[in-house]
C-alpha positions as CSV (number, residue, x, y, z in Angstrom):
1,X,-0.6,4.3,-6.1
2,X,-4.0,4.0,-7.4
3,X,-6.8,2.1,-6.3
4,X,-5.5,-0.4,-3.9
5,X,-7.6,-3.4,2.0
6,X,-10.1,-2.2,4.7
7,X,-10.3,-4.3,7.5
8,X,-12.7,-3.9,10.3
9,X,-16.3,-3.4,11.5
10,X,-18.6,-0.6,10.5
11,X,-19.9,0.2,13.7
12,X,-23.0,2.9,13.9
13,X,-22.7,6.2,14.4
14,X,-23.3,7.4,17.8
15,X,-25.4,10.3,18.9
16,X,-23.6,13.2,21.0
17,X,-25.0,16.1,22.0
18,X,-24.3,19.9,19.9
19,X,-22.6,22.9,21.1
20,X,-23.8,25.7,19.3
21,X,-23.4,29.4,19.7
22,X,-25.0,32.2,17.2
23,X,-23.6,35.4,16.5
24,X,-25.0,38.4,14.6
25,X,-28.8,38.6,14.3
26,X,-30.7,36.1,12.7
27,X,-34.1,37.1,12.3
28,X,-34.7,34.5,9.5
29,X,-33.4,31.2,11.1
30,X,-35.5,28.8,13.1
31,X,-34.2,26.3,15.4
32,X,-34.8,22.6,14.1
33,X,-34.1,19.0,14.3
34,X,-31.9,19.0,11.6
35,X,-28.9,20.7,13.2
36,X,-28.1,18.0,15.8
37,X,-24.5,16.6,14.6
38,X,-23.8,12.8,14.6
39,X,-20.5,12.2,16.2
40,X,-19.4,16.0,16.2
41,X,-19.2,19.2,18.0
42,X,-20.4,22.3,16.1
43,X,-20.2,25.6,15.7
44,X,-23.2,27.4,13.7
45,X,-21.3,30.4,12.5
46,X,-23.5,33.3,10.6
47,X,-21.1,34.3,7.7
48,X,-24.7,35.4,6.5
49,X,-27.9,36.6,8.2
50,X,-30.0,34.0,5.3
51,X,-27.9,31.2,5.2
52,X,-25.6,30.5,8.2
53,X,-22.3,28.6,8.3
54,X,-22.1,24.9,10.2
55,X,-18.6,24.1,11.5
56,X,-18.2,20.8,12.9
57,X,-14.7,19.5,14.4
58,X,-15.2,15.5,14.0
59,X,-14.1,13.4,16.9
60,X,-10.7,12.2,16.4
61,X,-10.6,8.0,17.2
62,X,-7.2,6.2,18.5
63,X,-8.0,2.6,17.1
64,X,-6.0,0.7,14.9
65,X,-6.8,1.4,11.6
66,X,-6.0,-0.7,8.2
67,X,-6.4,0.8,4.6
68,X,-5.0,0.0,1.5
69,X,-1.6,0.7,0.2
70,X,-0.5,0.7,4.2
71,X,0.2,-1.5,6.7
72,X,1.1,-5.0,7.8
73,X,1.7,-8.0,5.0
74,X,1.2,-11.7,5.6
75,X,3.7,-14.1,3.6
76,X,3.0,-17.2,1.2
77,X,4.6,-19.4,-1.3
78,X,5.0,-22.9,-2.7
79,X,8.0,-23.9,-0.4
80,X,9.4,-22.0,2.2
81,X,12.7,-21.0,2.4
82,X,14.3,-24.1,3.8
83,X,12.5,-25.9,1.3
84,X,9.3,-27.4,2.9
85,X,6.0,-27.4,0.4
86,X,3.0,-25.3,1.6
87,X,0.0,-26.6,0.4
88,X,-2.7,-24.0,-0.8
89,X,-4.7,-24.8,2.1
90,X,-1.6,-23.8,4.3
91,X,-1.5,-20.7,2.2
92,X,-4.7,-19.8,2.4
93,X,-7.1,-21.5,5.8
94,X,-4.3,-22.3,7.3
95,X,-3.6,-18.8,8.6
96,X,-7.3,-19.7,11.1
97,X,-9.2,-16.4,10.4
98,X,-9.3,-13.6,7.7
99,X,-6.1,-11.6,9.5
100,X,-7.9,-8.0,10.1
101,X,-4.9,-6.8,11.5
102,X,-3.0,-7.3,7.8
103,X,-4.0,-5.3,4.9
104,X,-2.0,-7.3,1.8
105,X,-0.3,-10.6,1.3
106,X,3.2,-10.9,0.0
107,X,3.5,-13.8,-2.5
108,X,6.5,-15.5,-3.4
109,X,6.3,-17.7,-6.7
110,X,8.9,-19.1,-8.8
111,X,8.8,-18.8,-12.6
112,X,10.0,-22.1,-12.8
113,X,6.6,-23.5,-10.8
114,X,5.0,-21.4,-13.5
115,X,5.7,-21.9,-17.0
116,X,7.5,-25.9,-16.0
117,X,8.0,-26.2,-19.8
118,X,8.7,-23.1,-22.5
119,X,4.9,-21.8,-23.5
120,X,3.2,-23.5,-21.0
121,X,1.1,-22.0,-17.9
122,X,0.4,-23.2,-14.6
123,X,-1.8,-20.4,-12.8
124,X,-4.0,-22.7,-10.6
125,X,-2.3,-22.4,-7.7
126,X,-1.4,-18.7,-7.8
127,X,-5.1,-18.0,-8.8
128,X,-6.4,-19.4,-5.5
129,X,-3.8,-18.2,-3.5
130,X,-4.0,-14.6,-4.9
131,X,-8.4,-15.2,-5.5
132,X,-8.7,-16.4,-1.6
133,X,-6.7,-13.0,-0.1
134,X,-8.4,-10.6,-2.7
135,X,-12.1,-11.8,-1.6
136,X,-11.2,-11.2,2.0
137,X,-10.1,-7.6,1.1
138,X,-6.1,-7.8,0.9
139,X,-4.1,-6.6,-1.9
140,X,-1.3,-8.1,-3.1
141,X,2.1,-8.1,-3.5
142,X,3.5,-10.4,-6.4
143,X,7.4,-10.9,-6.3
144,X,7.8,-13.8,-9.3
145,X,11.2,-15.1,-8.9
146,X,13.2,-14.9,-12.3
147,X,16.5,-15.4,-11.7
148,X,17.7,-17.5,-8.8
149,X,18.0,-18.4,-5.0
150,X,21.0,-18.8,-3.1
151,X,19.4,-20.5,0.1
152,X,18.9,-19.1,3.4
153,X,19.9,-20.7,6.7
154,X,21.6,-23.3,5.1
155,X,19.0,-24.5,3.2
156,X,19.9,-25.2,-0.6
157,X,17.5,-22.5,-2.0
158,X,15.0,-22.9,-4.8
159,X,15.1,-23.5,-8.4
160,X,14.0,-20.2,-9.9
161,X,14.8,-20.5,-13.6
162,X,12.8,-23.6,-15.1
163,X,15.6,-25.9,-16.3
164,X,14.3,-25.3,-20.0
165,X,15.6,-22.0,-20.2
166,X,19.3,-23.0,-20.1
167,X,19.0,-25.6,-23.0
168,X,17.8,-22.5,-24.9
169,X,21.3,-21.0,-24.9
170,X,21.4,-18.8,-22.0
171,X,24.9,-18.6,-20.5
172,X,24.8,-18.9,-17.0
173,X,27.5,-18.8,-14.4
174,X,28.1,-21.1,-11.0
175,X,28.6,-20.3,-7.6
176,X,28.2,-21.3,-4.4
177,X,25.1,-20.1,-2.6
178,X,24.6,-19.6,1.2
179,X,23.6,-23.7,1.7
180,X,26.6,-24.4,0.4
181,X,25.4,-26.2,-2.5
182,X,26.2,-24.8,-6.3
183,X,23.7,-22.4,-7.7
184,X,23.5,-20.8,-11.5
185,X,22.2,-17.4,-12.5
186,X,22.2,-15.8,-16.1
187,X,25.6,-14.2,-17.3
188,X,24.3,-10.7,-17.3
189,X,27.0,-9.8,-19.7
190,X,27.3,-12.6,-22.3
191,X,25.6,-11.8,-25.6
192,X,23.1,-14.5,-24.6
193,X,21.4,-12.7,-22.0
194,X,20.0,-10.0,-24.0
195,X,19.3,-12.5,-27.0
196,X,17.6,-15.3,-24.9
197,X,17.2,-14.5,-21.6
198,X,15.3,-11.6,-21.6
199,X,13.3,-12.1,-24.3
200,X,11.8,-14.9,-22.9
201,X,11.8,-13.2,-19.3
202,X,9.3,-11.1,-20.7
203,X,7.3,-13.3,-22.8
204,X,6.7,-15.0,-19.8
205,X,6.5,-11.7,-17.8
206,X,3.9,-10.6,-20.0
207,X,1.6,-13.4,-19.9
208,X,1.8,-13.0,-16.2
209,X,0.4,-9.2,-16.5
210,X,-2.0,-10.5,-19.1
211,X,-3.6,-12.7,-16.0
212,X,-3.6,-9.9,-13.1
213,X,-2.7,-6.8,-14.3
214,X,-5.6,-4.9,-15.3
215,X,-8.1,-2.4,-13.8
216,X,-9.5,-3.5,-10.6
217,X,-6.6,-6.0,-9.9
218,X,-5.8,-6.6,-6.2
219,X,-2.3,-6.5,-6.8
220,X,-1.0,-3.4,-5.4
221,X,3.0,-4.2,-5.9
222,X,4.8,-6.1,-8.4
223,X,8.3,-7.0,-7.2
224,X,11.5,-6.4,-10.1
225,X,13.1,-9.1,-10.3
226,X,15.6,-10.2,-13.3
227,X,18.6,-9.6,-11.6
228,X,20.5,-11.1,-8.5
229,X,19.7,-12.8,-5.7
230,X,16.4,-13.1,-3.2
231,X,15.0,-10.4,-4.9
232,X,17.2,-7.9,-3.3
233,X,18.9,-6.4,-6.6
234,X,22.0,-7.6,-5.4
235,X,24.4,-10.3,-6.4
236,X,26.4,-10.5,-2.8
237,X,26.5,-14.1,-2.8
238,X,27.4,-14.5,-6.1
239,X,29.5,-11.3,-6.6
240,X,28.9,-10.6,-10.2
241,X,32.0,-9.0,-11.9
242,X,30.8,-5.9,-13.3
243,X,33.5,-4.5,-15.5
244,X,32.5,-1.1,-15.0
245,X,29.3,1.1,-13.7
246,X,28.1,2.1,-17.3
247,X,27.9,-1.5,-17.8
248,X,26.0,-2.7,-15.3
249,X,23.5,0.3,-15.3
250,X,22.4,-0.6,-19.1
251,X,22.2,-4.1,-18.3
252,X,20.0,-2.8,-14.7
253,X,18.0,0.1,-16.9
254,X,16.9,-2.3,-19.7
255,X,15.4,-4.9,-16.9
256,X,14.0,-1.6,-14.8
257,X,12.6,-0.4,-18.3
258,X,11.1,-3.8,-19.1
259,X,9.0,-4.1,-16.1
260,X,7.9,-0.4,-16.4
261,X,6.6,-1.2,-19.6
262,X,4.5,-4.6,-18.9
263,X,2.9,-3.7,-15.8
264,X,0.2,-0.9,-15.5
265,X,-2.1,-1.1,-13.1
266,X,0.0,-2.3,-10.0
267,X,3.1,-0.5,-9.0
268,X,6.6,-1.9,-9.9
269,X,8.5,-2.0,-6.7
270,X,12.3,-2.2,-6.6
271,X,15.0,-2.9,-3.8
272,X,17.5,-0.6,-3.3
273,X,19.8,-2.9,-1.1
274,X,23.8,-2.6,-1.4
275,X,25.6,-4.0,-3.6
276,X,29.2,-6.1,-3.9
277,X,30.1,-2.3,-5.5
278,X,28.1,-0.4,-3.0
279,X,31.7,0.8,-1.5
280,X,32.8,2.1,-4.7
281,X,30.1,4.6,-4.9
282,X,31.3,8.4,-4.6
283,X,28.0,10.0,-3.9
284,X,24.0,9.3,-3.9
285,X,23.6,9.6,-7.2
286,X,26.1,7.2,-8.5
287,X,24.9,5.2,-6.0
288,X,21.5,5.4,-7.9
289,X,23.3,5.1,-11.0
290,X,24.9,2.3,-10.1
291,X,21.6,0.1,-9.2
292,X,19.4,1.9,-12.0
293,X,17.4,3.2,-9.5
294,X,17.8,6.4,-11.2
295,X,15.7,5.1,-14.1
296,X,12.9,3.0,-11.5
297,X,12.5,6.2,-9.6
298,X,12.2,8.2,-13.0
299,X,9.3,5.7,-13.5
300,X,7.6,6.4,-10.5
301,X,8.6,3.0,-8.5
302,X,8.1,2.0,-4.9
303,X,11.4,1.1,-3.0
304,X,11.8,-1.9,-1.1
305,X,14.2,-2.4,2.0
306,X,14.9,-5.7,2.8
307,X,17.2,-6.0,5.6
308,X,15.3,-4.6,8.8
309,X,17.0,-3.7,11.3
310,X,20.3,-5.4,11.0
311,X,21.6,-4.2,7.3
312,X,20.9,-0.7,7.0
313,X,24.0,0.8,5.7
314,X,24.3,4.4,4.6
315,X,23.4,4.8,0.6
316,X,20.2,3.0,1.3
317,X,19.6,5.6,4.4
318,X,20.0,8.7,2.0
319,X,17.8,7.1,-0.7
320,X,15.2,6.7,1.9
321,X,15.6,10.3,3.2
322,X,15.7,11.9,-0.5
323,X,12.9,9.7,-1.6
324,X,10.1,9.1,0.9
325,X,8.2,12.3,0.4
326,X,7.6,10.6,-3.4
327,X,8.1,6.7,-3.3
328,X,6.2,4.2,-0.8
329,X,8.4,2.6,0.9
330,X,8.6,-1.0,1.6
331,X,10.2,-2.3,4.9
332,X,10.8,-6.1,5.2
333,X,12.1,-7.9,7.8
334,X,15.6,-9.2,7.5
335,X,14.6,-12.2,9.4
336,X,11.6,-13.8,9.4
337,X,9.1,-13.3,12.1
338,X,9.9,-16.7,13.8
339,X,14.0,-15.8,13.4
340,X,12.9,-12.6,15.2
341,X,11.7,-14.4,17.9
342,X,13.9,-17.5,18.1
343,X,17.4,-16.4,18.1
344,X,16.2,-13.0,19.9
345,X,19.8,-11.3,17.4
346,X,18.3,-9.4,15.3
347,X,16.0,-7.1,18.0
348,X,12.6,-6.9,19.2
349,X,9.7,-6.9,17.2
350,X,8.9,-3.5,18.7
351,X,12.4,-2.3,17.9
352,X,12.0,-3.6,14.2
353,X,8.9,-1.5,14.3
354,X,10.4,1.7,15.3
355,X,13.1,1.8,12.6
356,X,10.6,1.1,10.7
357,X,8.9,4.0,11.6
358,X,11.9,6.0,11.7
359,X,12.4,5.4,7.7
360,X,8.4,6.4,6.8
361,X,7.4,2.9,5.8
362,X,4.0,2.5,4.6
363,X,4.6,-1.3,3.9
364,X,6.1,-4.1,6.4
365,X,6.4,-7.5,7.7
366,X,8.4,-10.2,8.8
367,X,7.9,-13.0,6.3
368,X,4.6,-14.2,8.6
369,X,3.3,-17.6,7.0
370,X,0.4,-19.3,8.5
371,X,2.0,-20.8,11.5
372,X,3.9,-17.5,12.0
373,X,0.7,-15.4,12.3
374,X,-0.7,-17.8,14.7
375,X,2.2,-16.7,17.1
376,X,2.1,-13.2,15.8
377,X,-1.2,-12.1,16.6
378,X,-1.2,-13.9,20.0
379,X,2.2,-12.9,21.2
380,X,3.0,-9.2,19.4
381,X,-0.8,-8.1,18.8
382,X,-0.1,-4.8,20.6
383,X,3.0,-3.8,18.5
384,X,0.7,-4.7,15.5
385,X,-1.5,-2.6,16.8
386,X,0.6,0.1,17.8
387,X,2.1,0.3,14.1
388,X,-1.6,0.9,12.4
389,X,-2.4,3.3,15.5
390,X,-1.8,7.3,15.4
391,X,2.6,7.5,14.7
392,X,2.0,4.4,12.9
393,X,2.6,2.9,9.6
394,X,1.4,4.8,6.3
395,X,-1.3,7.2,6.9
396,X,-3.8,7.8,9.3
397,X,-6.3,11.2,7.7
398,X,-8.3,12.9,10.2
399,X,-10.8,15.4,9.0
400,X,-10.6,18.4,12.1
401,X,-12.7,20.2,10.6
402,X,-15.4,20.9,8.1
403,X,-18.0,23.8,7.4
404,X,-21.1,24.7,4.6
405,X,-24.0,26.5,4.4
406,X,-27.0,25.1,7.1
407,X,-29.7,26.1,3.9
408,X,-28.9,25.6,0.4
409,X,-31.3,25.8,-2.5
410,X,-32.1,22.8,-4.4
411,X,-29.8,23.7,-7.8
412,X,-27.3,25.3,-5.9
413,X,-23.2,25.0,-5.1
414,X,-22.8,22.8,-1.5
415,X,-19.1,24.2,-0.8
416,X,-18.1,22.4,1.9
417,X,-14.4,23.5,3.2
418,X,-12.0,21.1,5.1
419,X,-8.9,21.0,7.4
420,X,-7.0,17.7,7.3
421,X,-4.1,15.9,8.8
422,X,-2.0,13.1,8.4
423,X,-0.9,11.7,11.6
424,X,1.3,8.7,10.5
425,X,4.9,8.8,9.1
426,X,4.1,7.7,5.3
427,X,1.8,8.8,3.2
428,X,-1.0,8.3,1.1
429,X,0.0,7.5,-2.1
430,X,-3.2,6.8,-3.7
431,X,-5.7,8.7,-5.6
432,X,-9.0,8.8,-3.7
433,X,-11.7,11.0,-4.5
434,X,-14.0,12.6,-2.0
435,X,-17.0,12.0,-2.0
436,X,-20.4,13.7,-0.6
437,X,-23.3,12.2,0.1
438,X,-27.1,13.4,1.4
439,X,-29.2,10.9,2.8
440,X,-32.9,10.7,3.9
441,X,-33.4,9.5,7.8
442,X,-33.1,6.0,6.9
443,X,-29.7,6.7,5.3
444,X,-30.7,6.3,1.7
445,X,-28.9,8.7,-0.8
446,X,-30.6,11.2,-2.0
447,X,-27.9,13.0,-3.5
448,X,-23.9,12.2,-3.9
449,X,-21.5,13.5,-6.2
450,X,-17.2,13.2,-6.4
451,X,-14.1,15.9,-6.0
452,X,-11.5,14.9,-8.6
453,X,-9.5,17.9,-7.1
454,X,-9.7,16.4,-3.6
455,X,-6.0,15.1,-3.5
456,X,-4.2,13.6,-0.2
457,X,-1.2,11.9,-1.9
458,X,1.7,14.9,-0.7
459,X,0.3,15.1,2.8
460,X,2.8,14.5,5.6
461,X,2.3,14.1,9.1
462,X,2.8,18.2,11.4
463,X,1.3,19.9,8.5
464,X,-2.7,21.2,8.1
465,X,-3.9,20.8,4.6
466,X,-7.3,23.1,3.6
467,X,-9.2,21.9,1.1
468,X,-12.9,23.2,-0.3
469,X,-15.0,21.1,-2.3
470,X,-18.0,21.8,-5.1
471,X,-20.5,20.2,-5.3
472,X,-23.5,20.9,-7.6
473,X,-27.0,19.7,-5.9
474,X,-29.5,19.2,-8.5
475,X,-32.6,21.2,-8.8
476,X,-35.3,18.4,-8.4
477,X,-33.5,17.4,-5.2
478,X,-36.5,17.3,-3.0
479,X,-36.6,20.1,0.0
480,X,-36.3,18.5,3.5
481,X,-33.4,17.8,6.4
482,X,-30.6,15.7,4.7
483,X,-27.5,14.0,7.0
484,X,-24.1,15.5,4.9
485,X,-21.5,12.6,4.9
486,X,-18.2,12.1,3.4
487,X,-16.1,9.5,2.1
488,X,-12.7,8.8,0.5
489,X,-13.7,6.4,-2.5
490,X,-12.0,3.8,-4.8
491,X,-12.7,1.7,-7.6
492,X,-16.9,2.4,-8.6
493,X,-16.9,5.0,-5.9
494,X,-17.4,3.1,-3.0
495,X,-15.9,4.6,0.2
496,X,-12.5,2.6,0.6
497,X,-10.5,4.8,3.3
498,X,-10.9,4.7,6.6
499,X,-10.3,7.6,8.4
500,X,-9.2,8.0,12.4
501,X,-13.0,10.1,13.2
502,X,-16.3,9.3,14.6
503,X,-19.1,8.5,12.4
504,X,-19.0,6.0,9.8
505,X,-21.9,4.3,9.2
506,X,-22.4,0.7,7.7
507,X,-21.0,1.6,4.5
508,X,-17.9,3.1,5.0
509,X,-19.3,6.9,4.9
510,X,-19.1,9.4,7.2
511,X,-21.9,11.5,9.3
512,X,-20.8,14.8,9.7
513,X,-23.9,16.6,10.5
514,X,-27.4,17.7,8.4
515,X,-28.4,20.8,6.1
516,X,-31.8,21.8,5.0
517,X,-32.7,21.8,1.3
518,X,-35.3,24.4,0.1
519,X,-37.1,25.0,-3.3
520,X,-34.9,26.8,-5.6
């Protein structure tokens, strides 16, 4: 994904002391200040008798660490599932503090609380549910409810589809949902789905993107809906009689094809849950077929697994192992976190965690509302801690090592090389440019300048990934001693990643060491 939240103090960077060693003769080089290393142990390496090499291994840090497109999610919504209104103050203050420990929000909204009558909007709520998260530096995921709700733990369920839509002609079929009480969804196959239904779908889809999806949006996910129940891309509660596979994969592909085509900015993610024909399915790939996740993978969709720990099932266990190395993947809690607790059926949190773990989920949570965080962070605090800690959830980058030349002529190349790892079991599927900065003593930039070639997106935790980056320093760049720090950026190339080494300053950068800038 592209540009998607922080979390956590900038502490200072602390002084240690240097290690150096020279080799070769060096009748050239003085001794000064600006070789001690912030936060670092060096090597000064001669690769040439004018212009020795500085080679710094970083401190590697075991805190927790939150960064976008990673991490644990926080849950609101207009009702919850047994039916009980949240207010937005519920939704929002209720939850006591700004949640550190969380990096995005999943929100749950129903189109029918949305557009209540055909061509009509009702954003207020959404926009200060979705404006109170994105200020506090949590993206979002948006999963706007389409089609229907069958209940949940005997609750009756929501209305999804505003009640307009079915005077417009829309066929739509009866059942009875999991509160027992009877429940409608669109007729997937009557001529009035594709001549009414989705039409309007994404009318109203549309409009939606028109509001949030742009550049800079904090909405990292957009959940497919359009078809079955909770979201899941399933109809088991309904049990939807598909005629055939070819049928239902045209009916799947043209939804999967419609939400690749409105949304741009955040990434489309879809469930690949069984289905009521999951059993039928010969191999992966008509597994795939069958869902259309063929066609959302084609698109370059995230996955999302609902059913943690209790319904994994084998199709969804291949997709995961196929797929991970390319997709985010999305892990949510079968259960919510206070079912979890509660009814102690459905495992541990920390077992939740480790299957979690197991399956290379950069994404997860348990449904935690406001009341539910309150418990969360009191009772579980150190599994939510262990999950953004080194083995964790996503990624964690650590920079081992980095080297450039201790003099460099104002209007010269700065090459500085890199080893990197990844030390988590996901990956990071952003784009985030390094960046390198030279600051005067009172850390002011001096000089700071991007590598679009700098991509971490493929790396994967046991491997070392060498990377050397340009950069061309500009000839009316003052001589003197400059600190050299580094930075993963985002949107107007402001540092956005965190990375698990010593040294960031107040804004997110990182102190690597110093070089000296002569006159060309």
């Amino acid at each position: 994904m592209v540009q998607k939240p922080r979390l956590s103090g900038h502490g200072k960077p602390t002084a240690r002391p240097l290690f150096c060693s020279y080799r070769g003769t060096m009748p050239r080089i003085r001794l000064f200040p600006a070789l001690s290393l912030l936060s670092c142990f060096g090597t000064l390496l001669a690769s040439d008798p004018a212009a020795p090499t500085i080679t710094v291994h970083p401190v590697e840090i075991d805190r927790p660490l939150p960064n976008p497109d990673m991490g644990w999610g926080l849950w609101a919504g207009p009702r919850y599932f047994d039916g009980r209104p949240f207010t937005l103050e519920y939704n929002t203050k209720g939850f006591g503090d700004d949640a550190p420990l969380f990096g995005w929000v999943l929100i749950d909204w129903m189109w029918s609380d949305l557009e209540p009558e055909e061509g009509h909007y009702r954003w207020q709520d959404l926009d200060a549910v979705i404006g109170y998260w994105a200020a506090r530096g949590k993206q979002i995921d948006l999963r706007v409810w389409v089609t229907d709700d069958p209940g949940w733990n005997g609750a009756p369920g929501n209305e999804v589809a505003p009640a307009w839509l079915y005077k417009t002609g829309v066929r739509f079929r009866e059942y009875t949902g999991e509160g027992r009480s009877r429940k409608r969804e669109p007729d997937y196959l009557h001529p009035s789905f594709e001549a009414e239904y989705l039409p309007r779908v994404k009318r109203f889809l549309t409009a939606l993107a028109a509001r949030y999806d742009r550049p800079g949006t904090p909405i990292a996910l957009w959940g497919v809906m359009g078809y079955g129940q909770w979201g899941e891309w399933h109809t088991l509660w309904s049990k939807y009689p598909w005629p055939d596979k070819e049928s239902k994969h045209r009916v799947l592909a043209e939804i999967v094809d419609m939400y690749a085509g409105i949304f741009k900015h955040g990434l489309p993610c879809i469930s690949y849950c069984f289905d009521t024909d999951s059993g039928e399915a010969a191999t992966l790939d008509d597994f795939l077929y069958r869902q259309a996740l063929d066609v959302g993978l084609s698109n370059g969709f995230s996955l999302a697994r609902h059913g943690f720990i209790d319904g994994l099932m084998r199709w969804d266990k291949e997709v995961m192992s196929r797929y991970w190395r390319r997709a985010p993947l999305f892990a949510e809690g079968d259960w919510s976190y206070t079912d979890v607790k509660e009814h102690k059926t459905h495992g541990t949190f920390d077992e939740n965690l480790d299957v979690m773990l197991e399956w290379h989920s950069n994404f997860a949570h348990f449904y935690t509302d406001a009341e539910s965080y309150r418990r969360e962070v009191h009772e579980d605090r150190a599994a939510l801690e262990r999950g953004l800690s080194s083995g964790g959830l996503g990624y964690r980058l650590v920079l081992t090592e980095a080297s450039w030349p201790s003099e460099l002529a104002a209007g010269g190349l700065l090459v500085l090389k890199q080893k990197w790892v990844n030390r988590n079991v996901g990956r990071c599927y952003g784009r985030y440019p390094l960046r390198v900065y030279l600051t005067d003593r009172a850390g002011k930039t001096a000089f700071s300048q991007g590598s679009d070639s700098f991509d971490a997106s493929e790396w994967v935790a046991g491997q070392t990934y060498t990377e050397t980056g340009v950069f061309g320093v500009p000839k009316d760049l003052g001589p003197g001693t400059y600190d050299v720090r580094i930075a993963l950026t985002g949107a107007e190339n402001r540092p956005r990643i965190k990375l698990a080494i010593a040294g960031e300053d107040a804004e997110g950068r990182y102190v690597l060491g110093k070089i000296r800038i002569v006159a060309p």
